[in-house]
N, CA, C and O atoms as a printed pandas DataFrame, in Angstrom:
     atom_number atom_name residue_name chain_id  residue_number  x_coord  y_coord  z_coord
0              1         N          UNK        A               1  102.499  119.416  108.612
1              2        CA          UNK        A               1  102.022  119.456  107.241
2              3         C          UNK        A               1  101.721  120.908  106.885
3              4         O          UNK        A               1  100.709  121.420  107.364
4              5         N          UNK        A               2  102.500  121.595  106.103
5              6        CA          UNK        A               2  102.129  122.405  105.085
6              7         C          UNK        A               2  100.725  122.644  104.423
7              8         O          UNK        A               2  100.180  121.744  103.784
8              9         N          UNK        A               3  100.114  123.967  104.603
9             10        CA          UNK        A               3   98.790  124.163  103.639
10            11         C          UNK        A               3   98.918  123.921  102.288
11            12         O          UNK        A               3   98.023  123.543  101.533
12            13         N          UNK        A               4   99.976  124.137  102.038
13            14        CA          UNK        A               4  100.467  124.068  100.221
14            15         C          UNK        A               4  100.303  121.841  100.434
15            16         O          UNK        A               4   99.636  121.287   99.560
16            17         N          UNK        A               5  100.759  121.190  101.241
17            18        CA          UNK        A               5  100.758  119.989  101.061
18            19         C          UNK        A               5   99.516  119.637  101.525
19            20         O          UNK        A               5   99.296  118.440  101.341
20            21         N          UNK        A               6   98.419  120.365  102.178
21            22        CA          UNK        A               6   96.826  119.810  102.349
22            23         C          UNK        A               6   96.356  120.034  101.222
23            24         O          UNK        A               6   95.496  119.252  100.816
24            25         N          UNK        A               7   96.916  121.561  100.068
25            26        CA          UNK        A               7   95.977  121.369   99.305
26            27         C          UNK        A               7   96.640  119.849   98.120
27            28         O          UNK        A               7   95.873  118.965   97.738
28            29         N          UNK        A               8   97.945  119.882   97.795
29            30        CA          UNK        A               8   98.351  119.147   97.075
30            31         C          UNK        A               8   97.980  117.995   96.897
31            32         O          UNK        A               8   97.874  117.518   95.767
32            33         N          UNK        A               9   97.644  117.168   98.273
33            34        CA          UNK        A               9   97.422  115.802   98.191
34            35         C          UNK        A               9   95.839  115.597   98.491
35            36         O          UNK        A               9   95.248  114.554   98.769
36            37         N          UNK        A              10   95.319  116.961   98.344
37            38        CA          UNK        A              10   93.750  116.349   99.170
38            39         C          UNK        A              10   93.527  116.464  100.078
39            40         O          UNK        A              10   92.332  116.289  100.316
40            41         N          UNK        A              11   94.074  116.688  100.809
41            42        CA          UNK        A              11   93.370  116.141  102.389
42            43         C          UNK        A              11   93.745  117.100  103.609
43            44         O          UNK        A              11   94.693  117.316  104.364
44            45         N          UNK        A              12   92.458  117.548  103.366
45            46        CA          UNK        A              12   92.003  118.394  103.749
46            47         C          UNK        A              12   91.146  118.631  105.317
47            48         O          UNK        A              12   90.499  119.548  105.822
48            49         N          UNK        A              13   91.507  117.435  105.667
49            50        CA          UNK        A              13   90.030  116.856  107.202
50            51         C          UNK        A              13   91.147  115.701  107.487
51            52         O          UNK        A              13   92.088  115.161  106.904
52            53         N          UNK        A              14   90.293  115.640  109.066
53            54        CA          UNK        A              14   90.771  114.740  109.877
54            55         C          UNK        A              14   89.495  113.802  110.521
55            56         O          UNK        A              14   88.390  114.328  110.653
56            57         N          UNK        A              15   89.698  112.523  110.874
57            58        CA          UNK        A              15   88.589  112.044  111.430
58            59         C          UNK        A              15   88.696  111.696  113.418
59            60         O          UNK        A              15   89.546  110.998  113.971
60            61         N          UNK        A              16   87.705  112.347  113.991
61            62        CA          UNK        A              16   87.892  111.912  115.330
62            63         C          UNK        A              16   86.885  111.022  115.995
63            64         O          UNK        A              16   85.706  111.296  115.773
64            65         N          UNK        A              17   87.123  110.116  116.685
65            66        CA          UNK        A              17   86.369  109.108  116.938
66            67         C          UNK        A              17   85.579  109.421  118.580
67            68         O          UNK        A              17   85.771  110.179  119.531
68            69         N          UNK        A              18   84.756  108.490  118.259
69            70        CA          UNK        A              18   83.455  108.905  119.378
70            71         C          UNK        A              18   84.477  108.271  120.967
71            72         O          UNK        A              18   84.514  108.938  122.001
72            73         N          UNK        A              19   85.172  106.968  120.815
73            74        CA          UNK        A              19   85.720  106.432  121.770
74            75         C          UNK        A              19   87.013  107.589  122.457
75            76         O          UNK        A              19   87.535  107.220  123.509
76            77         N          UNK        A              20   87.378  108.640  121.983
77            78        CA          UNK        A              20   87.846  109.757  122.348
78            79         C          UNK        A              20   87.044  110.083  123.257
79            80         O          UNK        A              20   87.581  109.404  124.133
80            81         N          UNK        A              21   85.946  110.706  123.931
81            82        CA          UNK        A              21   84.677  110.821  124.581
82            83         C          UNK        A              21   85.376  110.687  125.787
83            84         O          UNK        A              21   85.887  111.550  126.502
84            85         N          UNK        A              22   85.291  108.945  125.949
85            86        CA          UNK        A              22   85.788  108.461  127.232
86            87         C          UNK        A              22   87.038  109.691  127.891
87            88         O          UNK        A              22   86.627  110.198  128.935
88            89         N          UNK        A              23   87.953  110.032  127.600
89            90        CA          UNK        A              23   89.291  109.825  127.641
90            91         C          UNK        A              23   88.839  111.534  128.013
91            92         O          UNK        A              23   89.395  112.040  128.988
92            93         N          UNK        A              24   87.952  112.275  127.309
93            94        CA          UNK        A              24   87.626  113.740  127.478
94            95         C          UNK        A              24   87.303  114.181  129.074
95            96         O          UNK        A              24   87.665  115.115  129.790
96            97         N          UNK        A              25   86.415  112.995  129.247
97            98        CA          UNK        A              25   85.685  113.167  130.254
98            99         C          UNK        A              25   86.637  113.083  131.666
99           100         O          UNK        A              25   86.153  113.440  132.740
100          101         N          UNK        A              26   87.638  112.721  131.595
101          102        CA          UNK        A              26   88.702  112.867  132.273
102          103         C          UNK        A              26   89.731  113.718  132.511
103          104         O          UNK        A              26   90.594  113.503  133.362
104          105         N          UNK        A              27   89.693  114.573  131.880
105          106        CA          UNK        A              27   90.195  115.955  131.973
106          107         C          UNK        A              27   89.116  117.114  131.915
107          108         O          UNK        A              27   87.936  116.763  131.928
108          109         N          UNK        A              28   89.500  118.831  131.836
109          110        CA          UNK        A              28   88.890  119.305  132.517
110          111         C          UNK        A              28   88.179  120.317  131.388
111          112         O          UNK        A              28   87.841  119.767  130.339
112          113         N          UNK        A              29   87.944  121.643  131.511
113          114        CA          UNK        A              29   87.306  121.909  129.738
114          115         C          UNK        A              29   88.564  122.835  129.551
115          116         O          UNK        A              29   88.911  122.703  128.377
116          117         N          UNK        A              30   89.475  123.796  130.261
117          118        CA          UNK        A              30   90.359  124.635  129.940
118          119         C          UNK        A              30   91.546  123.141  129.172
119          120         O          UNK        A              30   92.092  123.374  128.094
120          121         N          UNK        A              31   91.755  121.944  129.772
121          122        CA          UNK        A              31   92.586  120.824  129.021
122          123         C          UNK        A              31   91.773  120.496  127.530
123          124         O          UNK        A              31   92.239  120.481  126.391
124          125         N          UNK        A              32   90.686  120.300  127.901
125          126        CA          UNK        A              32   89.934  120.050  126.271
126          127         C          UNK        A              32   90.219  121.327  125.072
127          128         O          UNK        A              32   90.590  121.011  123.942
128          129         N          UNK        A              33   90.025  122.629  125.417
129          130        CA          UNK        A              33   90.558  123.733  124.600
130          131         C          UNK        A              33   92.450  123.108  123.944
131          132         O          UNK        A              33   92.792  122.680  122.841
132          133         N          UNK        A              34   93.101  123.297  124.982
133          134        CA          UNK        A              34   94.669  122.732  124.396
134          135         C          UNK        A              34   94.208  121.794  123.861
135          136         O          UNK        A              34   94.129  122.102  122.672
136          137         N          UNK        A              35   93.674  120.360  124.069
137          138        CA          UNK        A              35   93.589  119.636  123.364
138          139         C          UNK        A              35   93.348  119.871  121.748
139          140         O          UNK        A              35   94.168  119.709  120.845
140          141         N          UNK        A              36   92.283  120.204  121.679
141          142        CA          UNK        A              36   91.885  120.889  120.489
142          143         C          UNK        A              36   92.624  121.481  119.365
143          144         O          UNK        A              36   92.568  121.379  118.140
144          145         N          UNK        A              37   93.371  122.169  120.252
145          146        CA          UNK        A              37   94.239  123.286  119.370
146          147         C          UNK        A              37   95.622  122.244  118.901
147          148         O          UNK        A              37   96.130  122.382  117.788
148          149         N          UNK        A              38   96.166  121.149  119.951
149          150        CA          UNK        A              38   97.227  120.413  120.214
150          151         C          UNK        A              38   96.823  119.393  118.777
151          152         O          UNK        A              38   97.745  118.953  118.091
152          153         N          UNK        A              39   95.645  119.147  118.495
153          154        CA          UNK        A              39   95.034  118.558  116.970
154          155         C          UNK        A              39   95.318  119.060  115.720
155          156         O          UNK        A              39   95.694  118.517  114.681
156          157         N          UNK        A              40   95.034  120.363  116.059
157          158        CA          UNK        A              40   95.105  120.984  114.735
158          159         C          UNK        A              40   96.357  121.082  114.521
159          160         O          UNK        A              40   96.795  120.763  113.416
160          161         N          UNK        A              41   97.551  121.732  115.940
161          162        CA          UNK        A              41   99.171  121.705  115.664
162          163         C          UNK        A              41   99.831  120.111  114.935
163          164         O          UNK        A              41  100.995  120.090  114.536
164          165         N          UNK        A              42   99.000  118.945  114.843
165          166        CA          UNK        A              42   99.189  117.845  114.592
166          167         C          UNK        A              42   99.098  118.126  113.193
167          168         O          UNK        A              42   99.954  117.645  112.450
168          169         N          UNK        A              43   98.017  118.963  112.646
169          170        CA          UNK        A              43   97.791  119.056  111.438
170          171         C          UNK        A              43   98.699  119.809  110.708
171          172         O          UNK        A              43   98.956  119.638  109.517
172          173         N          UNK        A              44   99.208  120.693  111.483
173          174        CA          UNK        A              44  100.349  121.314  110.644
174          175         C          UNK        A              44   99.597  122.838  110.240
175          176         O          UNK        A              44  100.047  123.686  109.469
176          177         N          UNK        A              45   98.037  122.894  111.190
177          178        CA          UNK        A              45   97.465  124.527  110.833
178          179         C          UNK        A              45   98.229  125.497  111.677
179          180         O          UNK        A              45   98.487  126.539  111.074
180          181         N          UNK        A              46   98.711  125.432  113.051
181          182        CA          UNK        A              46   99.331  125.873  113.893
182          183         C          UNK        A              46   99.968  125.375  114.856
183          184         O          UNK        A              46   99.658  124.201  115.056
184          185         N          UNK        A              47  100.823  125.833  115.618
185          186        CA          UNK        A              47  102.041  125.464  116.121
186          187         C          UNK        A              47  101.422  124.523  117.767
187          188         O          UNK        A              47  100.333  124.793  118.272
188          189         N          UNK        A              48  102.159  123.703  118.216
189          190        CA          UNK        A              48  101.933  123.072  119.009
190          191         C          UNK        A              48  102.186  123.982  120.297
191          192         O          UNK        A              48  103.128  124.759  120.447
192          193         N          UNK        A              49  100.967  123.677  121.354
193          194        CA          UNK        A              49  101.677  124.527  122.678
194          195         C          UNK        A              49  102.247  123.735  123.712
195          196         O          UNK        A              49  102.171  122.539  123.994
196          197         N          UNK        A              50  102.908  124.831  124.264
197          198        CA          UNK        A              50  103.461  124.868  124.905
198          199         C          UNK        A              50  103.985  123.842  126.310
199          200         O          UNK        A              50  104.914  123.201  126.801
200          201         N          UNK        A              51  102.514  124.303  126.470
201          202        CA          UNK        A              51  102.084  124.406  128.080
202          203         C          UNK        A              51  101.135  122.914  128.045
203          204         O          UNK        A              51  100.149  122.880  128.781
204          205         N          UNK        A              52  101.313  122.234  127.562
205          206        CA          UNK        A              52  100.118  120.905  127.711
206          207         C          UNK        A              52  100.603  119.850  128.371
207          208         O          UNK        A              52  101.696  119.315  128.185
208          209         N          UNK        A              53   99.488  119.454  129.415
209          210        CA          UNK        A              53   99.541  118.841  131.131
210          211         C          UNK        A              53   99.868  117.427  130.262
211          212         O          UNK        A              53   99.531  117.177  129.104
212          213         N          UNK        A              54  100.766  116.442  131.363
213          214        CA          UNK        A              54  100.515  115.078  130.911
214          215         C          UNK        A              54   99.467  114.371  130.274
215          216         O          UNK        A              54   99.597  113.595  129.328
216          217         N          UNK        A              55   98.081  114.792  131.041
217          218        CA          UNK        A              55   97.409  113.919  130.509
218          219         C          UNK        A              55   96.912  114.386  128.747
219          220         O          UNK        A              55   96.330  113.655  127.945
220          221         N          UNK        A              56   97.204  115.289  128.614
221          222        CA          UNK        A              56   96.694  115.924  127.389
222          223         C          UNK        A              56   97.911  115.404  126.250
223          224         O          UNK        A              56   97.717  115.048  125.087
224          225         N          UNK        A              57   99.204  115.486  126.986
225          226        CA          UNK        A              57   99.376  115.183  125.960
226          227         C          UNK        A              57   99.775  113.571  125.464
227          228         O          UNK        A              57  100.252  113.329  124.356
228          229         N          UNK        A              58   99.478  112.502  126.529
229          230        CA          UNK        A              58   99.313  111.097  126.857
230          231         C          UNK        A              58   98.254  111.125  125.359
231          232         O          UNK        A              58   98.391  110.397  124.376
232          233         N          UNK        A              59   97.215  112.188  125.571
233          234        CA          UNK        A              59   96.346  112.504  124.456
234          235         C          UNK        A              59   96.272  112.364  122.595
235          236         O          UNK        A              59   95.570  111.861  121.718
236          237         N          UNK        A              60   97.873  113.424  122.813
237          238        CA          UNK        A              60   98.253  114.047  121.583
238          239         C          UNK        A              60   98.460  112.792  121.075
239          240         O          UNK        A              60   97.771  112.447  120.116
240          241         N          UNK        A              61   99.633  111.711  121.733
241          242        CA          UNK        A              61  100.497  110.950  121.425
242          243         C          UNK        A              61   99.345  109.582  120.509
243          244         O          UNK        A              61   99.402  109.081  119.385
244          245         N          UNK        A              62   98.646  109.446  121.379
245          246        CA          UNK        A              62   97.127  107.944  120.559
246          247         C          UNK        A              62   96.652  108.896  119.412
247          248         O          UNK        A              62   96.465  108.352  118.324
248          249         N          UNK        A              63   96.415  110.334  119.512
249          250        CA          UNK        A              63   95.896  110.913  118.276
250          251         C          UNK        A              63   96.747  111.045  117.513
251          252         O          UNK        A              63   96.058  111.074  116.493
252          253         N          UNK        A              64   97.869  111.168  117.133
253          254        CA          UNK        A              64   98.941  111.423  115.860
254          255         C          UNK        A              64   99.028  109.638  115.703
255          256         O          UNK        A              64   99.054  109.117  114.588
256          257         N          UNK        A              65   99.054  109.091  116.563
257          258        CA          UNK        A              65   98.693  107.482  115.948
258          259         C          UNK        A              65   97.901  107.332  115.062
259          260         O          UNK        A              65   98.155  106.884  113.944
260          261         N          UNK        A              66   96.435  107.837  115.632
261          262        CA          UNK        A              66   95.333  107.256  115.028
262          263         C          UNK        A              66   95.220  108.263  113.556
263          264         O          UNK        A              66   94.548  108.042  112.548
264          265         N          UNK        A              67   96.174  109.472  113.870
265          266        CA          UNK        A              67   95.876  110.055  112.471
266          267         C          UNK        A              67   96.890  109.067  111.414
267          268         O          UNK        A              67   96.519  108.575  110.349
268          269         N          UNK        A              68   98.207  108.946  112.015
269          270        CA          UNK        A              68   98.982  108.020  111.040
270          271         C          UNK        A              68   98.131  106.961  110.411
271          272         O          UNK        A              68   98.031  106.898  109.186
272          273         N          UNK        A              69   97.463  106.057  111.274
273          274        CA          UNK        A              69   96.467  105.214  110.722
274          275         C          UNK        A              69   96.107  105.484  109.871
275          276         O          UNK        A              69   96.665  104.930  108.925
276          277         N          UNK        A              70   95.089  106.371  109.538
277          278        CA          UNK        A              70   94.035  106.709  109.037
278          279         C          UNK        A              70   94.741  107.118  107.624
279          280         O          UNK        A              70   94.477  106.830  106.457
280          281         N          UNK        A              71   95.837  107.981  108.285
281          282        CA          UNK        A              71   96.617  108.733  106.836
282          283         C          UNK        A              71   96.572  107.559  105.536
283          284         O          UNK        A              71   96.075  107.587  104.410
284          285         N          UNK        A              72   97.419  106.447  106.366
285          286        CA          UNK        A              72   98.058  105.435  105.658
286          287         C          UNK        A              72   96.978  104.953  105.039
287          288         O          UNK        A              72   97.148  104.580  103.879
288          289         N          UNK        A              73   95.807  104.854  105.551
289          290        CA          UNK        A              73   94.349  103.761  105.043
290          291         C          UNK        A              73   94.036  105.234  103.702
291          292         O          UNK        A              73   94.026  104.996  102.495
292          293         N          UNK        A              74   93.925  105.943  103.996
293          294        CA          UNK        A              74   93.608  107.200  102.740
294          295         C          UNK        A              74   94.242  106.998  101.443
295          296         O          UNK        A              74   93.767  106.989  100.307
296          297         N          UNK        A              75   95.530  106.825  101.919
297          298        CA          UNK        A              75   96.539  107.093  100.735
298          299         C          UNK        A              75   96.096  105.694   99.882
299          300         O          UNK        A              75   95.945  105.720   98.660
300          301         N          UNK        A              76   95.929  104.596  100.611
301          302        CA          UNK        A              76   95.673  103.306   99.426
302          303         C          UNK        A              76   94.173  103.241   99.300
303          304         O          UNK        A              76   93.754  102.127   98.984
304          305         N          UNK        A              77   93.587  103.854   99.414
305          306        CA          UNK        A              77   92.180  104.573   99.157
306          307         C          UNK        A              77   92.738  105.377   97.843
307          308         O          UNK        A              77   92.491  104.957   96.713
308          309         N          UNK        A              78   93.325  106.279   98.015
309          310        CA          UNK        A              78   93.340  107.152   97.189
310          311         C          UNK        A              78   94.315  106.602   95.873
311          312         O          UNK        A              78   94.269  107.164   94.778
312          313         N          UNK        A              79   95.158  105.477   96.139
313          314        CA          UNK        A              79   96.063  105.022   95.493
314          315         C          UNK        A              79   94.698  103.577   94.378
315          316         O          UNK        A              79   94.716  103.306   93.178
316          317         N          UNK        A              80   94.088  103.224   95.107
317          318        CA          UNK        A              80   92.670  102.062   94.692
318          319         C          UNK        A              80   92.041  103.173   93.731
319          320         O          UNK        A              80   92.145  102.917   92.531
320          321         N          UNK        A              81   91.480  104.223   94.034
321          322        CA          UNK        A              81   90.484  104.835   92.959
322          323         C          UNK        A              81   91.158  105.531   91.778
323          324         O          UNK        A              81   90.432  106.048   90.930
324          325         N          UNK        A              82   92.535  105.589   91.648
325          326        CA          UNK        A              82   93.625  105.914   90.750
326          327         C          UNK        A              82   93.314  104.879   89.805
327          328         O          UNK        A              82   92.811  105.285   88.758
328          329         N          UNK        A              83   93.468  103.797   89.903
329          330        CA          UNK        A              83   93.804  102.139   89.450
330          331         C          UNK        A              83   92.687  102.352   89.015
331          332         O          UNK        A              83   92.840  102.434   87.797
332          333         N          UNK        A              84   91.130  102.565   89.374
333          334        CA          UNK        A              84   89.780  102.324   89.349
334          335         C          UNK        A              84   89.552  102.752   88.121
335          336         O          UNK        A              84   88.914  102.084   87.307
336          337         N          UNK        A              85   90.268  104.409   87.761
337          338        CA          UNK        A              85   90.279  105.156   86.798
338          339         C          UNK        A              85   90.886  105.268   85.520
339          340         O          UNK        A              85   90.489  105.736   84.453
340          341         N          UNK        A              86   92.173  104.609   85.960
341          342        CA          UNK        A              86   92.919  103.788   84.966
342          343         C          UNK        A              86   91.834  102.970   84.012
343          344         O          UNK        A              86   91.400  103.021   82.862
344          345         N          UNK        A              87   91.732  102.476   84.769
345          346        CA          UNK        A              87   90.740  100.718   83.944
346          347         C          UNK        A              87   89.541  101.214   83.187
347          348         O          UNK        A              87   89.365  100.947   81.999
348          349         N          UNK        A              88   88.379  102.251   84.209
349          350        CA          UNK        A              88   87.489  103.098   83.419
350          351         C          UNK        A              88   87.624  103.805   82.486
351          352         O          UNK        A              88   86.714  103.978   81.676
352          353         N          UNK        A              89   89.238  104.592   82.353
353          354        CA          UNK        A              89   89.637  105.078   81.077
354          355         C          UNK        A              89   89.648  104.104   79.918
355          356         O          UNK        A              89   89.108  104.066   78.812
356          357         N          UNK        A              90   90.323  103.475   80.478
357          358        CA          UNK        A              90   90.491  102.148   79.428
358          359         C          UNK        A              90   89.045  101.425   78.904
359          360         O          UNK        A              90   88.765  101.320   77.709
360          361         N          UNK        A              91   88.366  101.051   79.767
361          362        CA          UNK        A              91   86.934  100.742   78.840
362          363         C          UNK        A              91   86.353  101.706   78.329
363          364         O          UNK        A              91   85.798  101.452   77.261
364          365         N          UNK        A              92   86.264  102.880   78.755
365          366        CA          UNK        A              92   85.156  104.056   77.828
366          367         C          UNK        A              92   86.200  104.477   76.841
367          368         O          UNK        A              92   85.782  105.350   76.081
368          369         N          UNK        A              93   87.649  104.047   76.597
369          370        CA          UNK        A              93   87.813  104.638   75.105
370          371         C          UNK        A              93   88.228  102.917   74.181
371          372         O          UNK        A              93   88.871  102.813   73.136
372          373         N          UNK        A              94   87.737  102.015   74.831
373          374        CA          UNK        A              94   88.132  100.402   74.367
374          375         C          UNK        A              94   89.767  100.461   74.114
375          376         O          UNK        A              94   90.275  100.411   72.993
376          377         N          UNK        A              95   90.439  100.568   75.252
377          378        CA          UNK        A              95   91.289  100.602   74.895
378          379         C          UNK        A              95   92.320   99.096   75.444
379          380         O          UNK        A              95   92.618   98.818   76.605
380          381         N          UNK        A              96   92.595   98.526   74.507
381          382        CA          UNK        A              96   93.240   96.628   75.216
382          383         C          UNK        A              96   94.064   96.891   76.073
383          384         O          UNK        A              96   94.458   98.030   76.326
384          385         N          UNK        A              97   94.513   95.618   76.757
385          386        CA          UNK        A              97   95.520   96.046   77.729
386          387         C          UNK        A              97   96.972   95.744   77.685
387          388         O          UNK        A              97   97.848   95.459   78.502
388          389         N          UNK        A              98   96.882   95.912   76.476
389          390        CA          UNK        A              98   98.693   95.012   75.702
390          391         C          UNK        A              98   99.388   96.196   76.208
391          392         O          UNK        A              98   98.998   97.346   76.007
392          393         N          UNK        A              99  100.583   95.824   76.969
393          394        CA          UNK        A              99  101.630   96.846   77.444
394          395         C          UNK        A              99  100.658   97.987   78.353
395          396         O          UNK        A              99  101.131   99.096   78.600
396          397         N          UNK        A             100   99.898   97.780   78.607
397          398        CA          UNK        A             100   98.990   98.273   80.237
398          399         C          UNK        A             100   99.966   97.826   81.060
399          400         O          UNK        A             100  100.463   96.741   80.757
400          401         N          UNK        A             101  100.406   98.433   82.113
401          402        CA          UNK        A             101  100.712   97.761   83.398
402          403         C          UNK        A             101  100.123   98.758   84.593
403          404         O          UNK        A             101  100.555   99.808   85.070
404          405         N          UNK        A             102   99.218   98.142   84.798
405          406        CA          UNK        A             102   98.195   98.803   86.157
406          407         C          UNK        A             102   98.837   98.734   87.016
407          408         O          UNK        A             102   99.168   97.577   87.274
408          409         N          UNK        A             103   99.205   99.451   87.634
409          410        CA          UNK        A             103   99.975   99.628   89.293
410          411         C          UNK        A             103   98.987   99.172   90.644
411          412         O          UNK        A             103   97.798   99.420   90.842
412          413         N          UNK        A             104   99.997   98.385   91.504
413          414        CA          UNK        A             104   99.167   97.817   92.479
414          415         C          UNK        A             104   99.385   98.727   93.264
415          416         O          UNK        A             104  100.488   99.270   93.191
416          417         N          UNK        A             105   98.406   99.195   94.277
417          418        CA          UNK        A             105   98.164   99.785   95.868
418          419         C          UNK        A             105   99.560  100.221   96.777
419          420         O          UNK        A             105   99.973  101.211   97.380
420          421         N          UNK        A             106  100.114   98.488   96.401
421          422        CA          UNK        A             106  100.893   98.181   97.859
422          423         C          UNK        A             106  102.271   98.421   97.268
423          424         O          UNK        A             106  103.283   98.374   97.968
424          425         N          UNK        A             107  102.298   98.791   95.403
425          426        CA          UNK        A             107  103.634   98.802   95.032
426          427         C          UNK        A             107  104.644  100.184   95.705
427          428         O          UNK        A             107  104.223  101.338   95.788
428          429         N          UNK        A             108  105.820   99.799   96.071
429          430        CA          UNK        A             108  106.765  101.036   95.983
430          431         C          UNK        A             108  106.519  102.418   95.221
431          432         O          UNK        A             108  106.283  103.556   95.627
432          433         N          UNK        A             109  106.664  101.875   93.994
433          434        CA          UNK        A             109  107.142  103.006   93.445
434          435         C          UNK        A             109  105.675  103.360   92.365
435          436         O          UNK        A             109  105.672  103.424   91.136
436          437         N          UNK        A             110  104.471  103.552   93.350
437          438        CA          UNK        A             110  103.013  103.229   92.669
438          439         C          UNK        A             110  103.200  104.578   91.783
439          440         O          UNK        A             110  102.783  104.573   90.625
440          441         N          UNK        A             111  103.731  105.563   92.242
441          442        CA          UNK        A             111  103.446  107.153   91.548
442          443         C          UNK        A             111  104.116  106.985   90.147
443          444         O          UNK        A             111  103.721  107.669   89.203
444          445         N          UNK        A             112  104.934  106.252   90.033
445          446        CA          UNK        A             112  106.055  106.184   88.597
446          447         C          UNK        A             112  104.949  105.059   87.776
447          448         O          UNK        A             112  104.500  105.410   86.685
448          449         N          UNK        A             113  104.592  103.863   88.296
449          450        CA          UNK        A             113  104.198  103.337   87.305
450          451         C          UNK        A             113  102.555  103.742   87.143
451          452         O          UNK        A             113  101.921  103.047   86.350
452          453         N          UNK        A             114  101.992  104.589   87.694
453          454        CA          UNK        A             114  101.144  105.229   87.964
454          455         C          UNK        A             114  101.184  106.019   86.214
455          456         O          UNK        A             114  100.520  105.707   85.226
456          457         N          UNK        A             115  102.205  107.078   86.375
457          458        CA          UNK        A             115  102.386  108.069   85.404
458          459         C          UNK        A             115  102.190  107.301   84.579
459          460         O          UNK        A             115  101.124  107.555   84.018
460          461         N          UNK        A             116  102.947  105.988   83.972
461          462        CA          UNK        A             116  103.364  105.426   82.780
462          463         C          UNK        A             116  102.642  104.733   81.972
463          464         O          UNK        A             116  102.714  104.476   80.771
464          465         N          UNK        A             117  101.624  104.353   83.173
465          466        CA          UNK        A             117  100.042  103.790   82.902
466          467         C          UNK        A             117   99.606  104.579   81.984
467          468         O          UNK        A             117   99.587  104.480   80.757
468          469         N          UNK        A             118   99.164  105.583   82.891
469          470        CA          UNK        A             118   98.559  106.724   82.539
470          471         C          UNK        A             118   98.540  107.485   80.730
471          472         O          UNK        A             118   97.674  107.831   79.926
472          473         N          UNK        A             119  100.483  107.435   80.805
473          474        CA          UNK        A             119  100.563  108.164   79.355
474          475         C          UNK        A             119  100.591  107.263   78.384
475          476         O          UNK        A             119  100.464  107.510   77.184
476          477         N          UNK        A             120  100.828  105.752   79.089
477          478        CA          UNK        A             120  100.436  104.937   77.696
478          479         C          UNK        A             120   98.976  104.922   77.090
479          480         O          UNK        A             120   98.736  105.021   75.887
480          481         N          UNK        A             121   97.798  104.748   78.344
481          482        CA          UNK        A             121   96.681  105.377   77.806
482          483         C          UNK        A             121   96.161  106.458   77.228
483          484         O          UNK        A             121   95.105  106.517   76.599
484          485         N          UNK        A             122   97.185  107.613   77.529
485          486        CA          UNK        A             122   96.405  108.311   76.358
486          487         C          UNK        A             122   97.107  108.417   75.383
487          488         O          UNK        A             122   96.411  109.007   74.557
488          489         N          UNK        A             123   98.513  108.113   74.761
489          490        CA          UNK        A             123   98.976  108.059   73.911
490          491         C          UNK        A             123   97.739  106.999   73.008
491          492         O          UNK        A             123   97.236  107.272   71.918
492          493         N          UNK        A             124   97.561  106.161   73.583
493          494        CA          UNK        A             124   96.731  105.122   72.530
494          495         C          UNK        A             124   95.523  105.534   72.531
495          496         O          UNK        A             124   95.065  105.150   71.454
496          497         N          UNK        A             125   94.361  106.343   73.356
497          498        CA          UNK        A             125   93.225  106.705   73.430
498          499         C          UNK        A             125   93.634  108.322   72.551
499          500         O          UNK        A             125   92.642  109.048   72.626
500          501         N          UNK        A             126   94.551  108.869   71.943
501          502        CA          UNK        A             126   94.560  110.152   71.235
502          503         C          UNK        A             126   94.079  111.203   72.095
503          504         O          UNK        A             126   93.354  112.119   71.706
504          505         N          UNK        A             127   94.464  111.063   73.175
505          506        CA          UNK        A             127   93.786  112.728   74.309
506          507         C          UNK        A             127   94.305  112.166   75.384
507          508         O          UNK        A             127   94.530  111.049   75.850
508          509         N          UNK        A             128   94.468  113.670   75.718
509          510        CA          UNK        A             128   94.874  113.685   77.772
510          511         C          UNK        A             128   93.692  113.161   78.689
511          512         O          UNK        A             128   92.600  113.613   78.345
512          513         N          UNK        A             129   93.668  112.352   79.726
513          514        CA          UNK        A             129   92.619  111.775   80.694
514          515         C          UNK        A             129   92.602  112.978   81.907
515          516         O          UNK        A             129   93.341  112.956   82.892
516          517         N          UNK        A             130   91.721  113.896   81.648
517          518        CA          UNK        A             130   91.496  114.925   82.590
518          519         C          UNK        A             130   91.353  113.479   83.796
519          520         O          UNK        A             130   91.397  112.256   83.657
520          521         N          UNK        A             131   91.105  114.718   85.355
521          522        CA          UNK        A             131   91.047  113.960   86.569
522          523         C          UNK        A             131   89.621  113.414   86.237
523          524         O          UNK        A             131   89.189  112.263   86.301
524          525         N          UNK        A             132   88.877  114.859   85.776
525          526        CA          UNK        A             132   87.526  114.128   86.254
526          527         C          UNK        A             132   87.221  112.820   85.078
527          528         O          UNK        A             132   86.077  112.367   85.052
528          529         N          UNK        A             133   88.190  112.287   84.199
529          530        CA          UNK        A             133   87.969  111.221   83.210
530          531         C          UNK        A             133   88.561  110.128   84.298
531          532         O          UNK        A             133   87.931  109.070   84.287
532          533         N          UNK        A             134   89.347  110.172   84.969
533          534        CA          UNK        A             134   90.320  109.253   85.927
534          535         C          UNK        A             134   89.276  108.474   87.262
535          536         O          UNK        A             134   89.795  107.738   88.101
């Protein structure tokens, strides 16, 4: 991942879990340093090394899982409070919902009907829906 694509989409952090712990304590602290760094190369801040022992990177492999996870749970997080904002636009300017079509979470192509939402509301509310109105 690109810095230009952390700032684009948000996301900016990663979450690491306490049950990691276990799994630390089994390797040594010069393996915990690679580890570390082997996270952030996940992130796309710097390059992956080199030199990382099996067990570290047995490591890498459950953590780019658990980040995929997490990614995926964000994005319909982030795709839910879109929708949220939609609808809040829509009551603070009373606006009906004739030819509304709110985009679901789980749809394909959520970003297109996303937009279309969007500009039908403010075409009918007479103003652009800044983010922080969304």
């Amino acid at each position: 991942m690109r810095e230009q694509d952390k700032i684009e989409n948000g996301k900016n952090s990663f979450l690491l879990y306490d049950d990691l712990w276990d799994h630390l304590t089994e390797i040594d602290v010069e393996q915990r340093g690679w580890l570390f760094t082997a996270i952030f190369a996940l992130r796309g801040v710097t390059d992956m090394p080199s030199n990382l022992s099996g067990e570290v990177k047995m490591l890498v492999i459950n953590i780019r899982k658990q980040f995929a996870r997490d990614n995926k749970k964000w994005e319909r997080t982030r795709k839910q409070k879109k929708i949220s904002g939609l609808k809040g636009a829509m009551k603070r300017w009373h606006i009906d919902g004739n030819g509304v079509i709110i985009p679901n979470a789980d749809d394909d192509d959520f970003d297109s009907q996303y937009s279309a939402a969007r500009r039908l509301i403010e075409s009918k509310a007479g103003k652009k829906i800044d983010d922080d109105d969304v």
